[in-house]
N, C-alpha and C positions, 0 to 999 in steps of 0.2 A: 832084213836088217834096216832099212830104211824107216820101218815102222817104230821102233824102238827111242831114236832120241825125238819125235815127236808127242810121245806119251806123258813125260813130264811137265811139256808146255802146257798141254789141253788140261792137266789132273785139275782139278777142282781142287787141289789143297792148296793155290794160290788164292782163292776165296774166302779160304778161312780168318785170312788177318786183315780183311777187308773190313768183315762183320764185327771184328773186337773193336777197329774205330770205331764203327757206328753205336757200339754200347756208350763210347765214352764221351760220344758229343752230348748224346741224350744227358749223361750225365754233368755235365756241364752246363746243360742249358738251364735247370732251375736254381744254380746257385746264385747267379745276375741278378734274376727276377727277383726273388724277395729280399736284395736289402734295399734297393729304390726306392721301393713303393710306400714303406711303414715311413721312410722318411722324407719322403717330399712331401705327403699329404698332409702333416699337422702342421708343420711349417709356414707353409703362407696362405693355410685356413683360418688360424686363431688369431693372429696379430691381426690381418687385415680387416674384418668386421668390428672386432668388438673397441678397438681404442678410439676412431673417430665417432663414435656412439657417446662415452661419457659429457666429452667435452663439449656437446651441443646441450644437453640436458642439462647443465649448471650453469651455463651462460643463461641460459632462459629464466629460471627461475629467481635471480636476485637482480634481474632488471627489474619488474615492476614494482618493488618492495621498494626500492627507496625513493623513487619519482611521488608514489603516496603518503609518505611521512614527513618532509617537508610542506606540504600545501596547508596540513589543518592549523596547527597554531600559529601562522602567521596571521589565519582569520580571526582565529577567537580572541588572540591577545591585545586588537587594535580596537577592538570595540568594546565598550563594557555594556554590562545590562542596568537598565533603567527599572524597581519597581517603586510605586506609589502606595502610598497607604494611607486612605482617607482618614483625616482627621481635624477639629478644628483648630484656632490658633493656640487655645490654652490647652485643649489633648495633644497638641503635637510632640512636645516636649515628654510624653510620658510612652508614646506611643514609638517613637526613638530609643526611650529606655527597653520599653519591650522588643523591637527591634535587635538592640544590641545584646540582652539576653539570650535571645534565640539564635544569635552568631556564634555565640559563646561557646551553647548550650552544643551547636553543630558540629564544634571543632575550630571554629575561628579562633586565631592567636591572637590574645588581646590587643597589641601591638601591632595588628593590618588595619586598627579601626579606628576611622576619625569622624569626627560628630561635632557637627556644626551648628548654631542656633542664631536664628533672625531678631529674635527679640529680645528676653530676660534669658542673661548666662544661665551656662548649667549650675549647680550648689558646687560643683566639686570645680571648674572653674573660678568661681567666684571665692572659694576657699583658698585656694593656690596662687592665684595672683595677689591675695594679703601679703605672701613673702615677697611680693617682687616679678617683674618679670623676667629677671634672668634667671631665677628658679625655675620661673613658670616655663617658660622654653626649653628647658633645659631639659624637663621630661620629655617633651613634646621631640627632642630630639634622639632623645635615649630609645624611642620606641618599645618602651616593657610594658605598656599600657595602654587603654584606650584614654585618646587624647579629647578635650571638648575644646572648641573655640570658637570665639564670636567668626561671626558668614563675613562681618567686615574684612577679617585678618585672613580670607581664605586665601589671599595670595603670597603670603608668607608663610603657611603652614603647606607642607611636603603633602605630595600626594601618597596615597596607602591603596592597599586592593579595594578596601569599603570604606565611601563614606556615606553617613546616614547624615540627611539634611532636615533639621527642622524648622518647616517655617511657623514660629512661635509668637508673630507679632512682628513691630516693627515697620518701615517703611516698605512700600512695594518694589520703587524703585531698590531700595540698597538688597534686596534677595532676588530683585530680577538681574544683578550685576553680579548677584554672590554665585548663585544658583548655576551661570555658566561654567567660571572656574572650579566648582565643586564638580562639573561633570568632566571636568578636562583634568581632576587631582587622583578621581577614582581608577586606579586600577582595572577592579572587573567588576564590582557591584556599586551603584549610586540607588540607596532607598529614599524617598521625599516623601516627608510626614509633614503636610497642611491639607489645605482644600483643594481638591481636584481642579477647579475653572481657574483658581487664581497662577496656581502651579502650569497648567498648561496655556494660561496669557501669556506668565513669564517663560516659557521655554519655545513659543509660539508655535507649536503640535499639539498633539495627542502624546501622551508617553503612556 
């Protein structure tokens, strides 16, 4: 008798509901695992790299751009160019004319061009002050035209981008006085049509 209410303690069919836990931790244990994982890792992979990347690439590229576009025409616009074209004192005046054709001819607006003479006015000059000279100024100020006037009056007539100087005669001294202001009225081109030694006494260089 003794043996009998000891049997159901020992029975192994207390075991059995041990093992259906352990089915159901198993089962437990992968459903944690996979939602963490898909969503930590895109998260603070894709923000982190790629946004402090544009904003270094565009700061760089339009710094050096405008540091170089400022520098060149404040050079070119302060000095004009100087050429000479050998001629003597009676070709100068024709040699001028050919000059200003070849502006023309380039795309120069008749109106950037002033044309100067040392010696005998230009004909079209000399035709235009028969009205007067408040006429004769008066184009001279309208700018639709290439203007001629004596080298004496250079410091009353407006500077223009060219002017073509010819030395045609006349005193040395009054084109060695004129000859400056004509370089200081030009814009960006100053052409001088006479002779090269006397042109370079008066501007005291080589041009």
């Amino acid at each position: 008798m003794p043996l009998i209410p000891e049997e159901p303690q020992i029975h192994e069919s207390a075991q059995g509901p041990r093992v259906t836990p352990a089915a159901s931790r198993t089962a437990q244990t992968p459903r944690p695992v996979p939602g963490p994982r898909p969503a930590a890792v895109p998260r603070p992979g894709r923000p982190g790299p790629v946004r402090p990347a544009p904003p270094v690439q565009r700061a760089a590229t339009p710094g050096p751009a405008p540091a170089t576009t400022p520098a060149a025409p404040s050079v070119s616009a302060a000095v004009p160019q100087i050429q000479l074209i050998p001629a003597s004192a009676e070709g100068a005046l024709d040699a001028a004319e050919e000059a200003v054709d070849l502006l023309l001819d380039t795309g120069r607006a008749p109106g950037d061009i002033l044309v100067l003479t040392t010696g005998d006015p230009h004909p079209w000059a000399a035709h235009e002050l028969s009205f007067g000279e408040t006429a004769y100024w008066a184009q001279h100020d309208a700018r639709d035209d290439v203007f001629y006037a004596d080298a004496a009056q250079v410091e009353r007539a407006a500077g223009r981008p060219v002017v073509v100087f010819a030395a045609n005669g006349g005193a040395l001294e009054s084109a060695a006085r004129a000859l400056p202001v004509a370089l200081a009225r030009a814009g960006a081109l100053l052409i001088v049509c006479g002779d090269p030694e006397q042109i370079n006494s008066v501007l005291g260089a080589g041009v």
